[in-house]
C-alpha positions in Angstrom: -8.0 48.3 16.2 -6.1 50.1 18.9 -7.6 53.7 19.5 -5.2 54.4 22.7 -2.2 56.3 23.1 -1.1 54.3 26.0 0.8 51.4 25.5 -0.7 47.7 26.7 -2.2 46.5 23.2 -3.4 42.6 24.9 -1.2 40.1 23.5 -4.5 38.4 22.0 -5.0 41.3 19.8 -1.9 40.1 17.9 -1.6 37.6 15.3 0.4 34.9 16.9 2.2 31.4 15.9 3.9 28.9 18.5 7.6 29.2 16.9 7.9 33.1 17.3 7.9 34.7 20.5 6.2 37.5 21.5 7.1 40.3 24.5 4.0 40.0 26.7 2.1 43.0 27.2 3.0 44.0 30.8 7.1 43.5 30.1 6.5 45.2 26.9 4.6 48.1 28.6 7.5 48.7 30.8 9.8 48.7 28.2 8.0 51.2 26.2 7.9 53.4 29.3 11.5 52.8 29.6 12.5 53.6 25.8 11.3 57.1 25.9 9.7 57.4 22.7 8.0 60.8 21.1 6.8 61.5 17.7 9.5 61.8 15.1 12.0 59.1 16.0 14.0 56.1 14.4 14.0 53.1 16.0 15.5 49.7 15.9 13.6 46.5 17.0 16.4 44.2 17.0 15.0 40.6 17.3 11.6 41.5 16.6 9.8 38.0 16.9 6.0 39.0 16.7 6.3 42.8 16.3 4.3 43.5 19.2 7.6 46.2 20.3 7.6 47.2 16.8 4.0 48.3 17.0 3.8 49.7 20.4 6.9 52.1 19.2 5.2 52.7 16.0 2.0 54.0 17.8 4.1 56.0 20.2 6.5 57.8 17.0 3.1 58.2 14.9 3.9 58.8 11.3 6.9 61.5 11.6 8.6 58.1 12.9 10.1 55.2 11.8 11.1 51.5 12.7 13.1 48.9 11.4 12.5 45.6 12.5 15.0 43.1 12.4 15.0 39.5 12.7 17.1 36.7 11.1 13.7 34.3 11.2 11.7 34.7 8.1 8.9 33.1 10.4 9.1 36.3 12.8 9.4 38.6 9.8 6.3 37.3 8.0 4.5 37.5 11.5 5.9 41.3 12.0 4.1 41.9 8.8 1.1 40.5 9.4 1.1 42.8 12.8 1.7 45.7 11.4 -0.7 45.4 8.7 -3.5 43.9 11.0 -3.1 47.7 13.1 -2.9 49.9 9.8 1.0 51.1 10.7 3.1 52.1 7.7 6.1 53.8 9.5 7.8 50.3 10.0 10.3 48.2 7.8 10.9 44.7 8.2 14.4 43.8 7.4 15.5 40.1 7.1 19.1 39.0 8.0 21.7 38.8 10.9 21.4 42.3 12.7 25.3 41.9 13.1 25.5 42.8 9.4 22.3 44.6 8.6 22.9 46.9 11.6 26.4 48.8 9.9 24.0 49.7 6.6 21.3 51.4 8.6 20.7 55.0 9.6 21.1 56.8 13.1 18.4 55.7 15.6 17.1 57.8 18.9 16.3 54.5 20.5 17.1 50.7 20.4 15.6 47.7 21.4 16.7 44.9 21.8 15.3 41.4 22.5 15.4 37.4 21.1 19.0 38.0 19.5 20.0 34.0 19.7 22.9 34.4 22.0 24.9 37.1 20.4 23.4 40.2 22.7 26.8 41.4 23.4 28.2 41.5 20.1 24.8 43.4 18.8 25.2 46.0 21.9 28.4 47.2 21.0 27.4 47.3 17.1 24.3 49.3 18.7 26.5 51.8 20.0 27.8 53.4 17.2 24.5 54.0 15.5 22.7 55.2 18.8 22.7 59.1 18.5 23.9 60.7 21.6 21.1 60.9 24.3 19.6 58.1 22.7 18.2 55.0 25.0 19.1 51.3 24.4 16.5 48.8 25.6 17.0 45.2 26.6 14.9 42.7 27.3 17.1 39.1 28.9 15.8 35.7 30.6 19.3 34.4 31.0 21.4 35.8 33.6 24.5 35.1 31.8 23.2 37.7 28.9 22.6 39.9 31.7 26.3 39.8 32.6 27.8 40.1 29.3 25.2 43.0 29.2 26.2 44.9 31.9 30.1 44.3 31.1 29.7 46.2 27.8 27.4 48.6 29.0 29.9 49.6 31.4 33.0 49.7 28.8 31.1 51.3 26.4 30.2 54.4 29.2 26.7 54.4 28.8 25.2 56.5 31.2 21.6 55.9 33.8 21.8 52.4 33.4 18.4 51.2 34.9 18.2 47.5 35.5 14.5 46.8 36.3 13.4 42.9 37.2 9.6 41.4 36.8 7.9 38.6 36.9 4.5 38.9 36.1 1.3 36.6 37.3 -1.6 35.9 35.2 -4.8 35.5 36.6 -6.8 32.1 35.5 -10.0 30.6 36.3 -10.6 27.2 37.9 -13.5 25.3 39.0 -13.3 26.8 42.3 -12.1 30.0 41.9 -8.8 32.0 40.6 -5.2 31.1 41.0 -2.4 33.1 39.6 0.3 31.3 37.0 3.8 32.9 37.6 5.3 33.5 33.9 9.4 33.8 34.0 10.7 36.7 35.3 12.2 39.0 32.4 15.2 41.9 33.5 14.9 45.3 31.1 18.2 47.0 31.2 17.6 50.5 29.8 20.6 53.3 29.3 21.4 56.3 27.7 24.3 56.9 25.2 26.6 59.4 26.2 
């Protein structure tokens, strides 16, 4: 299904529904590059919609590696499935429930990530935190600029260290009957750090 290291697995290539959202390809790209990732590690997807972070990571950590998805849709969690199946991955676990509670149970991770949390970022970045192994990265992906404050406020408290904040807004290229215009998709900000 996907025979390439690099990440970029086209959002088409993933099983999709209209309620559950899904990190397009090009942010998700960059927030793979941003994560770090090598055989071997744990990983959270925290808010893990689709899956399509969940298997780009699980790609990248090949079988030595592990992720735990998270979500508190059962919607998202069925699709996560159906994603990870569809690319033959067996080093994830999907893990239903409110990542404020299912987070404390779970083991050490090397990298985070963090996206659709339903409003609750901050509280689920400090929780993060204490289960990111030193040197680890934390990943997250925001829309709303007030996340992006409360973000950068407990970043900042909790001493993380290279804090990257990276803006994009990608364009999509579409056909019309007279030639190709480009539809502007709402720009995404990655804030990526390391835990000291």
């Amino acid at each position: 299904m996907w025979n390439y290291k690099t990440p970029g697995i086209p959002d088409e290539y993933f099983e999709r529904t209209e309620n559950v959202p899904i990190t397009k390809e090009e942010v998700r790209t960059i927030q793979i590059s941003k994560a770090r990732l090598k055989p071997g590690q744990t990983i959270y997807d925290i808010g893990c919609g689709s899956g399509s972070i969940s298997v780009e990571a699980g790609f990248q950590i090949e079988q030595t590696g592990k992720v735990l998805a998270i979500d508190h849709d059962e919607n998202a969690i069925e699709l996560t499935k159906k994603n990870m199946k569809k690319f033959g991955l067996s080093n994830i676990s999907v893990i239903f429930g409110d990542a404020k509670e299912k987070i404390k149970d779970l083991e050490e991770a090397d990298v985070i990530f963090i996206g659709g949390t339903g409003g609750d970022t901050r509280d689920i970045v400090e929780l993060s935190e204490s289960k990111l192994k030193s040197g680890g990265r934390i990943v997250i992906g925001i829309i709303l600029i007030e996340t992006l404050y409360s973000v950068l406020q407990v970043l900042d408290k909790l001493q993380f260290e290279s804090i990257d904040i990276t803006q994009v807004t990608i364009s999509k290229s579409r056909k019309t009957s007279t030639g190709t215009m480009m539809l502007a998709r709402n720009p995404v900000t990655i804030i990526s750090a390391t835990r000291v």
